[in-house]
C-alpha positions in Angstrom: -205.1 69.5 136.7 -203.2 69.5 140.2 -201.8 72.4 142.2 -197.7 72.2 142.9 -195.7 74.4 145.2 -191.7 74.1 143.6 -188.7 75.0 145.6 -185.6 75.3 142.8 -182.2 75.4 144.4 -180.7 78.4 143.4 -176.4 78.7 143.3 -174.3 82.0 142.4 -172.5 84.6 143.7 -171.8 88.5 144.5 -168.8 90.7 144.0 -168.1 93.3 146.2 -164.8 95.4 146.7 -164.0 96.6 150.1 -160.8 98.3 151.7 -159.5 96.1 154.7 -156.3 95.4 156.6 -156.1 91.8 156.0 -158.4 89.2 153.6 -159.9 87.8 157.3 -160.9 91.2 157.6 -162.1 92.1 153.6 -163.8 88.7 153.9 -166.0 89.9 157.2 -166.7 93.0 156.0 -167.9 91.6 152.4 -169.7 89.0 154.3 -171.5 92.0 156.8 -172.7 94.1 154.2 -175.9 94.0 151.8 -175.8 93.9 148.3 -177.3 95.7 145.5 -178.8 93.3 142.7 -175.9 94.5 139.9 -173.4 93.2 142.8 -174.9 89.5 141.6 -172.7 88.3 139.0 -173.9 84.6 138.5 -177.6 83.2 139.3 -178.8 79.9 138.2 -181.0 77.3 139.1 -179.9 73.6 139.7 -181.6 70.4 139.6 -180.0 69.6 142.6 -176.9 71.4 144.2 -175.2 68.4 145.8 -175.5 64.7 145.5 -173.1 62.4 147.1 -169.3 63.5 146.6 -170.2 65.8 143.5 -171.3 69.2 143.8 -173.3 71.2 140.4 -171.8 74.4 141.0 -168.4 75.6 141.4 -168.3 78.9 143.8 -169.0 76.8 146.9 -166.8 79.5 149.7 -165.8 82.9 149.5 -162.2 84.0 147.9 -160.6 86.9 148.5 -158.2 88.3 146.1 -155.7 90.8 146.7 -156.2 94.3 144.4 -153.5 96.4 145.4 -152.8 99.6 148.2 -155.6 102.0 148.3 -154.9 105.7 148.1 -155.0 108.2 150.8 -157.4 110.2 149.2 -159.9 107.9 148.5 -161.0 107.6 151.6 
């Protein structure tokens, strides 16, 4: 029997809500900030992530979507 060390590419992503002025701005404060592990909505392991002009998985940059006005007193 032989010894192996593995490395498995790993793809998925995190959700986070944050209040902002802009989506540049939600985007760098999203991107700034830790996460907890129930922020991690998707994790799976891959084969390989990317080979040639096809890519395995499908969250491959950060979106930002809109979620409407926050209110005064929640802040």
């Amino acid at each position: 029997m032989k010894k192996y060390g593995v490395s498995i590419p790993i793809a998925g992503y995190i959700y986070k809500e944050v209040e902002a002025n802009s989506k540049e701005e939600a985007k760098e404060k999203a991107m700034s900030e830790s996460f907890e592990d129930d922020e991690i909505m998707e994790l799976d392991t891959y084969d390989k992530l990317v080979e040639g002009n096809v890519c395995y998985t499908y969250h491959t940059s950060v979106s930002v979507d809109y979620l409407g006005d926050c209110d005064e007193d929640d802040e």
